[in-house]
N, C-alpha and C positions, 0 to 999 in steps of 0.2 A: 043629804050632807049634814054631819052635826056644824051644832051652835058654832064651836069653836075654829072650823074650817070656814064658815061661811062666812064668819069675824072678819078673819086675816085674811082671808083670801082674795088678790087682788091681781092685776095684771097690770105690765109696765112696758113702756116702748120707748124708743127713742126716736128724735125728730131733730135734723140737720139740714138746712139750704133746702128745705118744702120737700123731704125725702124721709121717710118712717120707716122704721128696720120694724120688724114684725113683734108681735105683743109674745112676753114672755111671761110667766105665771111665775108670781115671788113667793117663795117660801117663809123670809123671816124679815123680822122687820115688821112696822107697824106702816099703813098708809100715812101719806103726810095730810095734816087736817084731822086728823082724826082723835076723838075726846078720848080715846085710851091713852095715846101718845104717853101727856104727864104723869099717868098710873103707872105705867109700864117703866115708864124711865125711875123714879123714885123705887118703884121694888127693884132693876135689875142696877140704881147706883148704890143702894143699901147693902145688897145681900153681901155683894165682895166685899164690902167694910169687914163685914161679920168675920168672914172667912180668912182675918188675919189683922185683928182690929189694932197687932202692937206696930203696924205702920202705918205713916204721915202719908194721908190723901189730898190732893186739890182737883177737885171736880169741877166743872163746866163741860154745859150743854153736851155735849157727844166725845168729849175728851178728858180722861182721866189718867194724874200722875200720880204715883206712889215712889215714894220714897222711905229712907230710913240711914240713919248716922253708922250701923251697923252692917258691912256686906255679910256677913255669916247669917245675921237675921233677915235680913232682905230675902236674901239666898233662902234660905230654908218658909220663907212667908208666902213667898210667890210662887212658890210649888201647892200652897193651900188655893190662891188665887188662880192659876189653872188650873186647879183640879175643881173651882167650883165654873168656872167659865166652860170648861167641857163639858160638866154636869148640864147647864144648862145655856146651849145653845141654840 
């Protein structure tokens, strides 16, 4: 298996009133506890700045708003911002 499979690669279940629904294999997403966590969050909160830097960001932890005074530029910004979110998902 390479490096980069045997990183991320993790398994996750769930547990309800002493009852485990069966281990599923997560594709994205980083383990929780894990020292890449802060790496991975700093390059994937950066890159979308890049990718439309002429609008107003407020970031925290796993929630990010954009905004902008202009809807024609919002509009035409956040077509950069999807297009880099599906580049890299």
């Amino acid at each position: 298996m390479p490096f980069d499979k045997k990183l991320f690669a993790y398994l996750q279940f769930v547990s309800q009133n002493k009852t485990c629904s069966n281990f599923h294999f997560v594709q994205f997403g980083v383990p929780q506890g894990s020292v890449f966590g802060p790496v991975l969050y700093s390059i994937y909160t950066k890159d979308p700045l890049k990718s439309a830097p002429e609008l107003n960001y407020i970031l925290f932890a796993d929630d990010t708003n954009i905004f902008s005074t202009d809807a024609e530029l919002l509009s035409d910004q956040l077509t950069n911002v999807n297009d880099w979110c599906i580049a890299n998902r």
